[in-house]
C-alpha positions as CSV (number, residue, x, y, z in Angstrom):
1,X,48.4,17.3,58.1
2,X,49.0,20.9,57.1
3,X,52.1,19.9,55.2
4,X,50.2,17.3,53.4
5,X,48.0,19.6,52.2
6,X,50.8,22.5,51.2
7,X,52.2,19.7,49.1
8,X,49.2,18.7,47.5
9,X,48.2,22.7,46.5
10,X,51.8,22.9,45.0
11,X,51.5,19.5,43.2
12,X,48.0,20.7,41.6
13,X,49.1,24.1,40.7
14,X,52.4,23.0,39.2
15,X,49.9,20.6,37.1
16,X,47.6,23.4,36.2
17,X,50.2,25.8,35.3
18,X,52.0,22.9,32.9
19,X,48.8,22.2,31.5
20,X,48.2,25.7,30.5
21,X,51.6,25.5,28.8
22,X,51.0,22.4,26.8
23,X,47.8,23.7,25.5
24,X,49.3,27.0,24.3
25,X,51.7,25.4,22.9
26,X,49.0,23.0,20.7
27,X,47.6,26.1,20.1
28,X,50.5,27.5,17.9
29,X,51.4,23.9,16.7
30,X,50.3,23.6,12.7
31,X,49.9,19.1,13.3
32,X,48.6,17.0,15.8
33,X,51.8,16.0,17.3
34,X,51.6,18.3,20.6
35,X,48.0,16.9,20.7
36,X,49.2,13.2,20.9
37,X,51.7,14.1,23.0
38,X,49.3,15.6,25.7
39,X,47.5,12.7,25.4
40,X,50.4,10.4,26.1
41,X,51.1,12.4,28.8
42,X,48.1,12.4,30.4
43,X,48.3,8.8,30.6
44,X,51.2,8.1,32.0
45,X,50.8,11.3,34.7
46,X,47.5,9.2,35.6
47,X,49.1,6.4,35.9
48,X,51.8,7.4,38.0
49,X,49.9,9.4,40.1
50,X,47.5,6.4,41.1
51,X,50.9,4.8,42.2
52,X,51.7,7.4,44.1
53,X,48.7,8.3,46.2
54,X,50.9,7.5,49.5
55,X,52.9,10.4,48.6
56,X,50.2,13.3,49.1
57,X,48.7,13.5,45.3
58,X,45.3,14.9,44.9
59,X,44.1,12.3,42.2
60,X,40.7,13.7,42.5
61,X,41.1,17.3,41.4
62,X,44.0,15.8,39.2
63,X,41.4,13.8,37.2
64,X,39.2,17.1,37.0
65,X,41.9,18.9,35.5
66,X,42.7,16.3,33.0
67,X,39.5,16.1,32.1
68,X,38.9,20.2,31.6
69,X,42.0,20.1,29.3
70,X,40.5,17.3,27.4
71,X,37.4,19.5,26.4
72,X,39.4,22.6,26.0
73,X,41.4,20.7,23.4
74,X,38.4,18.7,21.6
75,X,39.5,15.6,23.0
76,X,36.2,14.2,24.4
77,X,33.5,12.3,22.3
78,X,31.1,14.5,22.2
79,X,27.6,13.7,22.7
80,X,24.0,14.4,21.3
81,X,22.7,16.5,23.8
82,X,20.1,18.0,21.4
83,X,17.4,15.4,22.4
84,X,14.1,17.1,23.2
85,X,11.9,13.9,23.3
86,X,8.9,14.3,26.0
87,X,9.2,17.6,27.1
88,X,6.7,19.9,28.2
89,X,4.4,20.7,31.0
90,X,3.1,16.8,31.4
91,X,7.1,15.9,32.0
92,X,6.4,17.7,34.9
93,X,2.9,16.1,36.2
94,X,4.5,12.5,35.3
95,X,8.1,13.3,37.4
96,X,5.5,14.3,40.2
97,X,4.0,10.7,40.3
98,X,7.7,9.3,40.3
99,X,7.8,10.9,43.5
100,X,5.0,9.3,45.4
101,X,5.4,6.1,42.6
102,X,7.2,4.1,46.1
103,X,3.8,4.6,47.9
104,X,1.6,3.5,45.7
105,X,3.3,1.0,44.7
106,X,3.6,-0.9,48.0
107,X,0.0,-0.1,48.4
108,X,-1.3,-1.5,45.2
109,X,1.3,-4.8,46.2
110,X,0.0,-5.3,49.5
111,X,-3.7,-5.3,47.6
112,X,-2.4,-7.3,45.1
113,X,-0.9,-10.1,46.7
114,X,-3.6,-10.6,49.4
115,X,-7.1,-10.6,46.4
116,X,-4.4,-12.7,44.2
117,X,-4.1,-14.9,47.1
118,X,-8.1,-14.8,47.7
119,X,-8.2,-15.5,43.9
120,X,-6.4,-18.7,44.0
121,X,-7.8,-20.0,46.8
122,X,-11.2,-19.5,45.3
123,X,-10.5,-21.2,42.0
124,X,-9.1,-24.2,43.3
125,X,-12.3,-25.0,45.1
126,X,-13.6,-28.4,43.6
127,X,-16.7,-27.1,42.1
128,X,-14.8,-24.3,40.5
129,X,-11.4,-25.7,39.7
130,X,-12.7,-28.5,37.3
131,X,-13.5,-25.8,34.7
132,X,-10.7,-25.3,31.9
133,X,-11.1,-21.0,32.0
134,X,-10.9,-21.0,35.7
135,X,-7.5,-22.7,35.5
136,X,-6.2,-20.4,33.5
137,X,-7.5,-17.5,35.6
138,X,-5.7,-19.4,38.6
139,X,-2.4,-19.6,37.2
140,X,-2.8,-16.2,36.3
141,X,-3.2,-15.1,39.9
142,X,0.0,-17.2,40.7
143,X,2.6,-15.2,38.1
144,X,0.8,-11.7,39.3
145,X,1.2,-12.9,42.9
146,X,5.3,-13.3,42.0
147,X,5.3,-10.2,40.3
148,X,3.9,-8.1,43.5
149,X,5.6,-10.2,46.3
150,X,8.7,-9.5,43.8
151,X,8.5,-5.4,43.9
152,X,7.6,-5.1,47.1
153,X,11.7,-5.3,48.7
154,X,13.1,-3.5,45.4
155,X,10.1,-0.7,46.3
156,X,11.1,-0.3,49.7
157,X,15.3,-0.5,48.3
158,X,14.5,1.8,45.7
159,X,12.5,4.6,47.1
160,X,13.2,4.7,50.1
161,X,16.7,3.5,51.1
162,X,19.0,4.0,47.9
163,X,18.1,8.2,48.4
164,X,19.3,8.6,50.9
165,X,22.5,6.6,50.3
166,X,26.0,7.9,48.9
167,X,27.0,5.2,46.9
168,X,25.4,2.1,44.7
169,X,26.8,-0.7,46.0
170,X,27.5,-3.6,43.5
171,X,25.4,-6.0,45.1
172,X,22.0,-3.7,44.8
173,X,23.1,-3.4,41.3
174,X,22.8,-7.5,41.0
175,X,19.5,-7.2,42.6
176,X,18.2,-4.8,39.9
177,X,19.2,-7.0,37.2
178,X,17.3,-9.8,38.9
179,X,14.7,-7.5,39.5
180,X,14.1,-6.5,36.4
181,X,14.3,-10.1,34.4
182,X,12.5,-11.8,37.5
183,X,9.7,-9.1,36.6
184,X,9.9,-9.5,33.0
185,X,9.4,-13.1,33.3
186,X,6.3,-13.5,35.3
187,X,4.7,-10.4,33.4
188,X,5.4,-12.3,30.3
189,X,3.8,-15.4,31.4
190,X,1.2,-13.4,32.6
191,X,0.5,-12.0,29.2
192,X,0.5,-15.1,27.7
193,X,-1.9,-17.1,30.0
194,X,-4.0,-13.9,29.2
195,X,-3.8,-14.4,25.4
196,X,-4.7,-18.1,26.3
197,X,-7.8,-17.0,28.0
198,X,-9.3,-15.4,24.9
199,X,-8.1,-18.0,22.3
200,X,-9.9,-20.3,24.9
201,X,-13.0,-18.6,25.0
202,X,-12.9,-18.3,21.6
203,X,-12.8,-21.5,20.9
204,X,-15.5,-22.5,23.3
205,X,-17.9,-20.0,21.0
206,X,-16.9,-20.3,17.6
207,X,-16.6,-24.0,17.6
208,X,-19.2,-24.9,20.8
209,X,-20.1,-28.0,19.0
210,X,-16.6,-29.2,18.8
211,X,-15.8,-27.8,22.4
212,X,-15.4,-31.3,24.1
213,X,-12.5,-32.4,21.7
214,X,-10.8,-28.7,21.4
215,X,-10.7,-27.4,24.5
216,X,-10.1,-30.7,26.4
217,X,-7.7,-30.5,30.1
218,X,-4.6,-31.7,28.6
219,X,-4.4,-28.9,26.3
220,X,-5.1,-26.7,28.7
221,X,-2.2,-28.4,31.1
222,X,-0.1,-27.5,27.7
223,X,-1.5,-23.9,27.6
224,X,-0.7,-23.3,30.7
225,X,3.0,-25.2,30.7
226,X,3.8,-23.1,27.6
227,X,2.8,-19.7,29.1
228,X,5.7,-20.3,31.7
229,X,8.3,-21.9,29.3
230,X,7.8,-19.6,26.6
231,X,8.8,-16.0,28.5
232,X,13.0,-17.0,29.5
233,X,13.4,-17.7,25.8
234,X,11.3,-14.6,24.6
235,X,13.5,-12.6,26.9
236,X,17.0,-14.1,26.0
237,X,18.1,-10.4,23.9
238,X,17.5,-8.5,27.3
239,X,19.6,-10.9,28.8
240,X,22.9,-10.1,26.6
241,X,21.9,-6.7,26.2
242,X,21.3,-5.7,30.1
243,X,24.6,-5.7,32.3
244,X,26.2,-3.6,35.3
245,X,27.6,-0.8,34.4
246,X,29.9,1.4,36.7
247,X,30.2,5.0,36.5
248,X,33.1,6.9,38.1
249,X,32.3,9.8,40.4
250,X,34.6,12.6,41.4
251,X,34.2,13.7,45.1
252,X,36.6,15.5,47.3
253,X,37.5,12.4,49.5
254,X,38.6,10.9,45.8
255,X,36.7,8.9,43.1
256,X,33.3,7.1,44.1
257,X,32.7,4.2,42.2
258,X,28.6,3.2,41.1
259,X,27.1,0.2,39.7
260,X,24.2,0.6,37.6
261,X,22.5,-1.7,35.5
262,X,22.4,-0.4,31.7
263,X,22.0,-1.7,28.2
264,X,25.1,-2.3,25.8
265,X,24.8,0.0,23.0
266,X,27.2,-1.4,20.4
267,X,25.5,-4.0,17.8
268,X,22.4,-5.2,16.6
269,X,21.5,-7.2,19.7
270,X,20.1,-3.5,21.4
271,X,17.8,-3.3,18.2
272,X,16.9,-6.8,18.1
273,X,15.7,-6.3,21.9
274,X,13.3,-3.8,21.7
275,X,12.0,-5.2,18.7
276,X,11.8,-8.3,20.3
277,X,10.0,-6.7,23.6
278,X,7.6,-4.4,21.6
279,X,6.6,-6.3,18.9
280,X,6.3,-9.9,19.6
281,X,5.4,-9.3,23.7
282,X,3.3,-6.1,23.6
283,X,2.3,-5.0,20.2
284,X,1.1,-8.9,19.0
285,X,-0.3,-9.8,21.8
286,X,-2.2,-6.7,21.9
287,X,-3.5,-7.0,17.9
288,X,-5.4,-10.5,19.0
289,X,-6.7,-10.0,21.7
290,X,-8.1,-6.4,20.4
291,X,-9.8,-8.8,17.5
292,X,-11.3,-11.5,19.7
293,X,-12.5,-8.7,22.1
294,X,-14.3,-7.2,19.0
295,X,-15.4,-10.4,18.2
296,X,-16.8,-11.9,21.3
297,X,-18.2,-8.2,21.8
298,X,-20.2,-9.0,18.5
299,X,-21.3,-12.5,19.8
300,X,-22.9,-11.0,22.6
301,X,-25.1,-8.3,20.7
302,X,-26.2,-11.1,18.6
303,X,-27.2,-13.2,21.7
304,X,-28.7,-10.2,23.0
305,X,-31.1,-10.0,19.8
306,X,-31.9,-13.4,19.9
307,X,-33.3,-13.2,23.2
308,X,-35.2,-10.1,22.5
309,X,-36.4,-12.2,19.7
310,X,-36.9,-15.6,21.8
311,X,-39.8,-12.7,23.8
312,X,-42.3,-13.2,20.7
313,X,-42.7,-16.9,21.1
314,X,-45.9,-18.5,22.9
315,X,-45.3,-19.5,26.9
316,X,-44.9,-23.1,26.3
317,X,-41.6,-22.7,23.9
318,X,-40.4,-19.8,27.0
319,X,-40.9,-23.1,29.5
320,X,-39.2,-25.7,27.7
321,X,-36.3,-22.9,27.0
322,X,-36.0,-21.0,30.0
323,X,-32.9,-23.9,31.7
324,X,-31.1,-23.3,28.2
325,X,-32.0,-19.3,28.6
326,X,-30.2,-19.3,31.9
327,X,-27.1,-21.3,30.6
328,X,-26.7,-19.0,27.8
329,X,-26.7,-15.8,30.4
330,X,-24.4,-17.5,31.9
331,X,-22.3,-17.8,29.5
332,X,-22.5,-14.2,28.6
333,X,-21.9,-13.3,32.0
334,X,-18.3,-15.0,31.9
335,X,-17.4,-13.6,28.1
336,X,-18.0,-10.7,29.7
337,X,-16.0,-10.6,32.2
338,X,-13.3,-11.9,30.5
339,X,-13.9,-9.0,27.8
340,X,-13.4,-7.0,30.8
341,X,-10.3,-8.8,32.0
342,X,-8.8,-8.4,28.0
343,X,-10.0,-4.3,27.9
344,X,-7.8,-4.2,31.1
345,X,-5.4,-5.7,29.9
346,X,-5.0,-3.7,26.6
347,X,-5.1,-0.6,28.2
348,X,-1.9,-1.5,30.1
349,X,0.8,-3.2,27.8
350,X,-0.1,-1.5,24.4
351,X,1.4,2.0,25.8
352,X,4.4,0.2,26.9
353,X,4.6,-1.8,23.3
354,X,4.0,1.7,21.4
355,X,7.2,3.0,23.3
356,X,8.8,0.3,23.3
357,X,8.6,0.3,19.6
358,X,9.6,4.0,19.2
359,X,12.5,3.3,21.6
360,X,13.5,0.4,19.0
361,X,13.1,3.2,16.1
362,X,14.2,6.6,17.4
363,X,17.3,5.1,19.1
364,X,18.6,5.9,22.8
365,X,17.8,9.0,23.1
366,X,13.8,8.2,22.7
367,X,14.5,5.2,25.3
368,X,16.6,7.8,27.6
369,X,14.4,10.9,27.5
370,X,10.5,8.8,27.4
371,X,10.7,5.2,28.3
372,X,12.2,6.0,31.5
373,X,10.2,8.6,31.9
374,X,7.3,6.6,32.2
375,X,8.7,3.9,33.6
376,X,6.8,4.4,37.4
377,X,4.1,4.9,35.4
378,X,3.7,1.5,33.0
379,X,4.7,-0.2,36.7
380,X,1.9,1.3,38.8
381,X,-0.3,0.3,35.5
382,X,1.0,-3.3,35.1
383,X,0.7,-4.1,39.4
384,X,-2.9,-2.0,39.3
385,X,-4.2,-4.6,36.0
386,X,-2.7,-7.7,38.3
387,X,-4.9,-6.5,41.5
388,X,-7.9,-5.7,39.9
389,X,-8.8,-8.6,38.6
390,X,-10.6,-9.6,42.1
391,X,-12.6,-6.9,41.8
392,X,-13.8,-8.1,38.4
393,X,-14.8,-11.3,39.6
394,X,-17.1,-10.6,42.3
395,X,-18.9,-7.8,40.0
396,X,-19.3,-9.9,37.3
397,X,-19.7,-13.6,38.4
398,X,-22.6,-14.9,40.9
399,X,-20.5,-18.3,41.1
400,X,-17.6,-16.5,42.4
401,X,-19.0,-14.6,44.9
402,X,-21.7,-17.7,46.3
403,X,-18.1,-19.5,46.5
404,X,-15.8,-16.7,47.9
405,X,-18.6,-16.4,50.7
406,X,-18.5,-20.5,51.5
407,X,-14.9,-19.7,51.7
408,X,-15.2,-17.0,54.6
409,X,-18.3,-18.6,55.8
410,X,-16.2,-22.0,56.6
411,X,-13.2,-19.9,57.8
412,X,-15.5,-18.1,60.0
413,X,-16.9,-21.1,61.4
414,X,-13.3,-22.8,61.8
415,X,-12.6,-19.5,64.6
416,X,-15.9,-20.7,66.5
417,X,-15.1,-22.9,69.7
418,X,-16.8,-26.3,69.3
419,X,-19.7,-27.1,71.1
420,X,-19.8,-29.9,74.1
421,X,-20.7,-33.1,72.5
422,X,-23.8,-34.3,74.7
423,X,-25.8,-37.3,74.9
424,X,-29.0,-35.7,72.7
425,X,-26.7,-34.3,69.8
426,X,-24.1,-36.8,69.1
427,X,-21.4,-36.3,66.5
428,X,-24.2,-33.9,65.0
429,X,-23.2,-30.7,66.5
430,X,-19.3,-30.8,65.4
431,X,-20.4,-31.9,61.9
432,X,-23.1,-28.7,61.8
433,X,-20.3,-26.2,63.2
434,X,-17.4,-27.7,61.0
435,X,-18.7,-28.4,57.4
């Protein structure tokens, strides 16, 4: 072993010391030629010596000379490392959240997942389901149940096992990249079922005489087929532009090899990407749904003033009103709660469209130093809008909550033992316990 070793200290010094000749010699040279032939020496020593690693050659600290020659000569492409995008004190406060970002996370999917859950159940019920709008919200609970259920093993894989680990194994490198298009997907389909839930209730407003023809069940089948179909070929640029990536590591046992997933930088196709992702995914999205918030905001002030002036009429016009009256707050209670669900909504995806579209326009080094930055950050936003939406309902809708209680009212009585069926009762006491 000791000999080994003596061999390998010799082999690495006589390396050393012919390096240091070769570069004093391209120091005194007036051409390039001693410069090429270092090179071409370098890769034929490399060569060799990874043919002759039986023989006692330290390949490691041989690649770490090689490369220190390779920068004492200017042989290296040398990078931009002048980037200063994001720093300051908050860089701090946000890499502090990245910390705990595994935590929350799996708290805010656990939350998710079980009110998404409650969500669907609740709008499938048959006096709830038959309504085009509740649909919609349904399906929406279904792609931000994927999402959650989704980020829950690369959470736990992420924070929590991969630190602790030497190495990046190639196959958790093939999970990210299905991580991260899985995700992209079902986010995308969720932003479009939420675009479809305001062009919906616009429609339902603007043209409420025409309502029965426009906003019929088949069309919203198609709204709802299209918000699924649409995000794989929306997201075909990541899909070229995102592969794994290795990286080669030197340790003392020898190079480590690690996968990574990571974006191809050559050609237009990186551009077209984040244009792609900030533009027509976050940024339009974002432009409508601002304007039919505004606008269905206006609607209800003016609905408002009409009832204030509805007050001044005589009791008999209040009587023969009052069932249209309580339709019409009604309806102002589910515009707004779905203004509610849209304010959300914009609060989460136009930060990640605005850096997306910088990242598209400064280049890498935004994308690098700010995007993945606040990466943890735009994900704990995106899960936090998907699980909040429960909340929303029972604050804002009476027919929700009078429903979610049947719900836990039945499932309560379900857990109660059934009562002895006796001569006086009948079949009436199983039919009174089990609705």
């Amino acid at each position: 072993m000791s000999s080994s070793v003596t061999n390998s200290t010799n082999i690495t010094k006589a390396l050393s010391d012919f390096f240091g000749g070769m570069f004093l010699a391209s120091e005194t040279a007036d051409d390039n030629s001693s410069t090429n032939d270092l090179l071409q020496y370098i890769s034929v020593l490399k060569e060799h010596s990874s043919n002759r690693t039986s023989e006692g050659l330290d390949f490691g600290t041989l690649i770490k000379l090689v490369d220190d020659w390779r920068s004492k000569l200017n042989l290296t492409k040398t990078e931009n490392n002048t980037c200063s995008y994001c720093d300051g004190s908050f860089r701090e406060l946000i890499l502090a959240y990245n910390n705990i970002h595994g935590y929350v996370s799996l708290i805010v999917c656990f939350f998710g997942s079980l009110t998404n859950a409650i969500n669907v159940a609740v709008l499938t019920r048959r006096d709830l389901a038959a309504t085009p709008i509740n649909r919609l919200l349904k399906w929406l609970a279904v792609a931000d149940i994927f999402v959650m259920i989704e980020y829950v093993p690369f959470s736990i894989y992420r924070y929590f096992i991969l630190p602790s680990q030497r190495e990046m194994p190639y196959k958790w490198a093939a999970y990210l990249l299905f991580h991260m298009h899985f995700a992209q997907i079902f986010h995308t389909a969720s932003i479009c079922l939420t675009l479809s839930l305001a062009v919906w209730r616009y429609i339902a407003i603007k043209h409420s005489e025409r309502n029965h023809i426009l906003c019929t069940e088949r069309r919203c089948s198609i709204a709802i087929l299209s918000s699924f179909m649409l995000p794989p070929i929306l997201c075909i640029p990541a899909f070229l532009v995102f592969d794994i990536h290795t990286a080669i590591v030197i340790e003392p046992r020898g190079p480590l090899i690690l996968y990574h997933v990571d974006s191809d930088r050559d050609g237009h196709l990186y551009l077209i990407n984040f244009w792609v992702h900030a533009v027509v995914i976050k940024l339009l999205p974002c432009c409508i749904l601002t304007a039919i918030s505004l606008w269905l905001i206006w609607e209800i002030y003016n609905a408002n003033e009409h009832q204030r002036k509805i007050q001044y009429n005589t009791r008999t016009i209040k009587k023969a009103g009052k069932r249209q009256n309580k339709a019409d707050r009604r309806a102002n209670r589910t515009t707004k709660m779905l203004i509610a669900v849209l304010v959300l909504f914009l609060v989460t995806e136009l930060p990640q469209g605005v850096l997306g579209l910088l990242s598209g326009l400064l280049g890498r080094c935004f994308f690098k130093g700010c995007y993945d930055l606040f990466g943890e950050l735009m994900d704990a936003m995106a899960l936090l809008n998907g699980a909040i939406n429960f909340v929303l309902y029972c604050s804002m809708s009476r027919q929700f909550r009078t429903t979610f209680r049947q719900l836990l009212w039945k499932a309560h009585l379900y857990k109660l033992p059934s009562a002895p069926i006796t001569n006086s009762e009948g079949f009436n006491t199983v039919k009174t316990l089990v609705p």
